[in-house]
Residue frames relative to the residue before (quaternion, step in Angstrom):
aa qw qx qy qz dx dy dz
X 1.0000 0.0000 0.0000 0.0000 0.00 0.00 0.00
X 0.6481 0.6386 -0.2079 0.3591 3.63 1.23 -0.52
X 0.4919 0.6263 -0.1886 0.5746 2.70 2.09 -0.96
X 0.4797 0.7234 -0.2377 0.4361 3.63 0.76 -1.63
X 0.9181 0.1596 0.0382 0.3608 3.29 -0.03 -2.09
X 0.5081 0.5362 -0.3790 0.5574 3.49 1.64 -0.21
X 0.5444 0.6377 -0.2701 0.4733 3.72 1.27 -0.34
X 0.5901 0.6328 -0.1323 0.4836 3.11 1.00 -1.52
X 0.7905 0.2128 -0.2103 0.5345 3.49 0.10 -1.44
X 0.4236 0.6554 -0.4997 0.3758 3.94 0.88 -0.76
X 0.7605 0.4951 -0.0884 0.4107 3.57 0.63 -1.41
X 0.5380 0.4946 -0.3252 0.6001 3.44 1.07 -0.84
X 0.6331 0.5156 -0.2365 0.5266 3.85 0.23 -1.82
X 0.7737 0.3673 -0.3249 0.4011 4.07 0.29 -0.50
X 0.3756 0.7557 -0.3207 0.4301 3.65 1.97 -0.38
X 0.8020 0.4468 0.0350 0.3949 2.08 0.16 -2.36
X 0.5744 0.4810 -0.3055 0.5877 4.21 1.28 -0.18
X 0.7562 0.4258 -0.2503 0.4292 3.48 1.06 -0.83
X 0.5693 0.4252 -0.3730 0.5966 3.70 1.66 -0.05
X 0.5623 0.5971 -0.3316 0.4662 3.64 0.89 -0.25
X 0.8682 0.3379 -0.0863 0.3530 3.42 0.77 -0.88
X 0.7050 0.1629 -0.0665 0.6870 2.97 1.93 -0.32
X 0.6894 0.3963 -0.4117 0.4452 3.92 0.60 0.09
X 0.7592 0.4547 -0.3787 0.2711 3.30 0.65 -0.88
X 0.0476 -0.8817 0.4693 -0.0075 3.64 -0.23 1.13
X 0.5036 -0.6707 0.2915 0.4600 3.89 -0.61 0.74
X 0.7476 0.4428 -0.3285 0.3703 3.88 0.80 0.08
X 0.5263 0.5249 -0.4352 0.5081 3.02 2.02 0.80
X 0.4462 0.4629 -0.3780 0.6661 3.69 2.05 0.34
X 0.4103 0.7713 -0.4864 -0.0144 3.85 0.27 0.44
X 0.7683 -0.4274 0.0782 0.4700 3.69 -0.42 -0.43
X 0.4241 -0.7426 0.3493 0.3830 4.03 -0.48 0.77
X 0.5127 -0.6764 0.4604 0.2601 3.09 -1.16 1.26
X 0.4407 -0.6119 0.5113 0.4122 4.00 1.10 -0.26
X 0.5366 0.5473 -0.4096 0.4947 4.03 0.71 -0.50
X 0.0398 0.7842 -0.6144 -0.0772 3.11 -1.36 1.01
X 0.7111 0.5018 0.0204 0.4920 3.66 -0.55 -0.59
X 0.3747 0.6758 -0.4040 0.4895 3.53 1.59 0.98
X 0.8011 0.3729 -0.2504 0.3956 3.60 0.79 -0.49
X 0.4316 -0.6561 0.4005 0.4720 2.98 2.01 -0.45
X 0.5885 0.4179 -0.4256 0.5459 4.05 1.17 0.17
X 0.3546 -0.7894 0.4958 0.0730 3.48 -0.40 1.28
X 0.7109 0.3593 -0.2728 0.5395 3.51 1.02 -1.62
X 0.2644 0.7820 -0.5027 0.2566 3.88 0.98 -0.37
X 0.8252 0.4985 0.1068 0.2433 2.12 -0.31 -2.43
X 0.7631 0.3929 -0.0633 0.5092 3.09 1.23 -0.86
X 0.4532 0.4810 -0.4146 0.6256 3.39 1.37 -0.10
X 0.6721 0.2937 -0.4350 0.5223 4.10 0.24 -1.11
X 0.5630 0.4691 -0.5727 0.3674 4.03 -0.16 -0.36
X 0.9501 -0.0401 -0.2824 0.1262 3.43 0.60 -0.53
X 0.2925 0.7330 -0.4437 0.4245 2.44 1.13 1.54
X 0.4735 0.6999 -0.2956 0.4456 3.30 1.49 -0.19
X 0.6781 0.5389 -0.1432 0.4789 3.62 1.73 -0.61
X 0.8419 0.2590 -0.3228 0.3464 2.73 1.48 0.35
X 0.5692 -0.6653 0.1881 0.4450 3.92 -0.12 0.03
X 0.7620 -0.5863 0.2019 0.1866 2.67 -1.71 1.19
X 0.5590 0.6415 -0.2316 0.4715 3.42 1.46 -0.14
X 0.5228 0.6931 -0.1117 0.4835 3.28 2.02 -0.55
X 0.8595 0.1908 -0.1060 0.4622 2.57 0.70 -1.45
X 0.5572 0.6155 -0.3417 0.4404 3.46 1.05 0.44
X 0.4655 0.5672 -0.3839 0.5605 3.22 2.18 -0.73
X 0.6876 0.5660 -0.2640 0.3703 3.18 0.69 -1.54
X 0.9337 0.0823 -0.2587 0.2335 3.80 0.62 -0.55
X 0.0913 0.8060 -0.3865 0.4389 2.60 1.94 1.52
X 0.6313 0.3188 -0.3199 0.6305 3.62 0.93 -1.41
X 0.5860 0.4773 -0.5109 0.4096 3.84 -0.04 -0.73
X 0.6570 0.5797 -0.2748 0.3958 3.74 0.23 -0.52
X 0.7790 0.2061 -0.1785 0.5647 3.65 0.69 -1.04
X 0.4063 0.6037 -0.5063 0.4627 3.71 1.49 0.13
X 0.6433 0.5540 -0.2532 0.4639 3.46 0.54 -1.24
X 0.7163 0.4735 -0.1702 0.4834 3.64 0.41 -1.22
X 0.5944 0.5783 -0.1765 0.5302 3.57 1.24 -1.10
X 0.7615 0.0751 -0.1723 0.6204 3.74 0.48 -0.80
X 0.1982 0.6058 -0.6417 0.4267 3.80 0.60 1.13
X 0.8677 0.4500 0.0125 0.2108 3.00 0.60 -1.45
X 0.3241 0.7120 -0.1948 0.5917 2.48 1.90 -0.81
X 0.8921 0.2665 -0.1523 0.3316 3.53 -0.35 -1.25
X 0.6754 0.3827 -0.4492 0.4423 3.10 1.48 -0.66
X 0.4780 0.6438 -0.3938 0.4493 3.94 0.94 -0.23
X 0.7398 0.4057 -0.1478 0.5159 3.48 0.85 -0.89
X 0.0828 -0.8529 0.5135 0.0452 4.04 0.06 0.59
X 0.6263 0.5170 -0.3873 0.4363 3.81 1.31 -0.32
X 0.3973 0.7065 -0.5200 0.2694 3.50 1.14 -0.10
């Protein structure tokens, strides 16, 4: 089962490095339209409002480490079998 889930997050953590490294682009950080609550995903919408404040170099740092964290305790658990 450790395997399973140290797999799991390995994979997620390689996603999440592969939207970091190649999706996040500076005209997908563009300016906020002020409109919320149009798609009907509230916390969405809000998370990108504030994230939208900050710079694009950030947030790619920012889900870079999220990435190899993820990938990091992938490993972790599947290396680690008393968990």
């Amino acid at each position: 089962m450790n395997v399973f889930i140290g797999a799991l997050l390995v994979l997620w953590g390689l996603t999440v490095l592969y939207a970091s490294l190649s999706q996040i682009k500076t005209a997908a950080v563009g300016k906020d339209k002020g409109v919320v609550n149009v798609s009907g995903f509230l916390e969405w919408e809000l998370l990108f409002k504030v994230l939208h404040k900050f710079p694009v170099g950030f947030l790619k740092g920012f889900t870079l480490v999220m990435g190899i964290s993820f990938v990091l305790f992938g490993i972790y658990v599947m290396l680690h079998p008393e968990l």
